[in-house]
N, C-alpha and C positions, 0 to 999 in steps of 0.2 A: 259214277254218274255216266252213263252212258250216250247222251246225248253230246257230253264234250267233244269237239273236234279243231283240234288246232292247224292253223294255214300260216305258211310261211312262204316271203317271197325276197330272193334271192339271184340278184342277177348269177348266171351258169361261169362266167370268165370278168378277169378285173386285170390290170395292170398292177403289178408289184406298186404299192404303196398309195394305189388309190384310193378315196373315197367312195362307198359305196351307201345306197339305201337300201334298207330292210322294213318289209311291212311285216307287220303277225296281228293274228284274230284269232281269235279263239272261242269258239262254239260254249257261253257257258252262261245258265239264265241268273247268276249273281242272286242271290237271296241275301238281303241284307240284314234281316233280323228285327227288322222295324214292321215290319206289317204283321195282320194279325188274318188266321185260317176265318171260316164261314159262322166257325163255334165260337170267335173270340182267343182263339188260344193262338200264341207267338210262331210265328214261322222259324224255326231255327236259322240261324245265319248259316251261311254257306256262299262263301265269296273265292275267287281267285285270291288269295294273299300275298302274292309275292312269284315276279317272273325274272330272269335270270338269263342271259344270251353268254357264252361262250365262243370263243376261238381259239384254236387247237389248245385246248387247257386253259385260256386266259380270259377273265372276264372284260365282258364288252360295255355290259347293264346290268341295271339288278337295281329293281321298283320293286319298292312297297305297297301295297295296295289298301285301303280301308273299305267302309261299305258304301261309301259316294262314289264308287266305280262304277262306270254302265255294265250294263247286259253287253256280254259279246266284248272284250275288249281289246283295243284300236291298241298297237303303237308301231311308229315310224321313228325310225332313229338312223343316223348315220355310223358307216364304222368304218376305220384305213385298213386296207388288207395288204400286210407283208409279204405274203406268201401266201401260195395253195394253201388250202386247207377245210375245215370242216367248221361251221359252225351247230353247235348245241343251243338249243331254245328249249329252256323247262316253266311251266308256270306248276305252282302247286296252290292246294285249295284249301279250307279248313277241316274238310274231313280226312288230311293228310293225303289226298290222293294227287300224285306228280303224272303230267302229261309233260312227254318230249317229244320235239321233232329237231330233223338233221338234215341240214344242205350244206354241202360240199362245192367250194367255189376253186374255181380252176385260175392260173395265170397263163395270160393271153400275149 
């Protein structure tokens, strides 16, 4: 799908063992499989199913998604950062296709 595009935000520096928030959107028009084309015939489902955040190897989150999910979808979470490091955000879809992005947060 070519229209996906995934946004992450990410303050750049944190204090050793602060709290930090994290936004992500993600560019995706969610097809739930409940609506029906012009001919009467099923839209195939095709949803986000399942998004997954990372730091330096360790999971932070990891949602499961069903087809009650908006279009474009929202989340704001908080997370302690130890140390420098990297986080990983993957969402993947029902046609098996995984979109990741990657910000690197510094200690300040």
């Amino acid at each position: 799908m070519s229209d996906v595009k995934p946004r992450v935000r990410v303050p750049k520096t944190a204090s050793a063992g602060e709290t930090i928030t994290i936004k992500t959107l993600i560019s995706h028009r969610m097809e739930s499989g409940q609506r029906k084309d012009s001919d009467g015939n099923p839209i195939p489902r095709q949803i986000i199913n399942r998004f997954t955040c990372d730091f330096n190897g360790e999971n932070v989150i990891d949602v499961k998604m069903e087809p009650a999910i908006s279009t474009n979808p929202y989340f704001e979470f908080q997370a302690v950062v130890p140390a420098a490091g990297e986080f990983v955000f993957t969402w993947y879809d029902d046609n098996g296709e995984v979109y990741t992005e990657t910000k690197s947060i510094a200690i300040g």
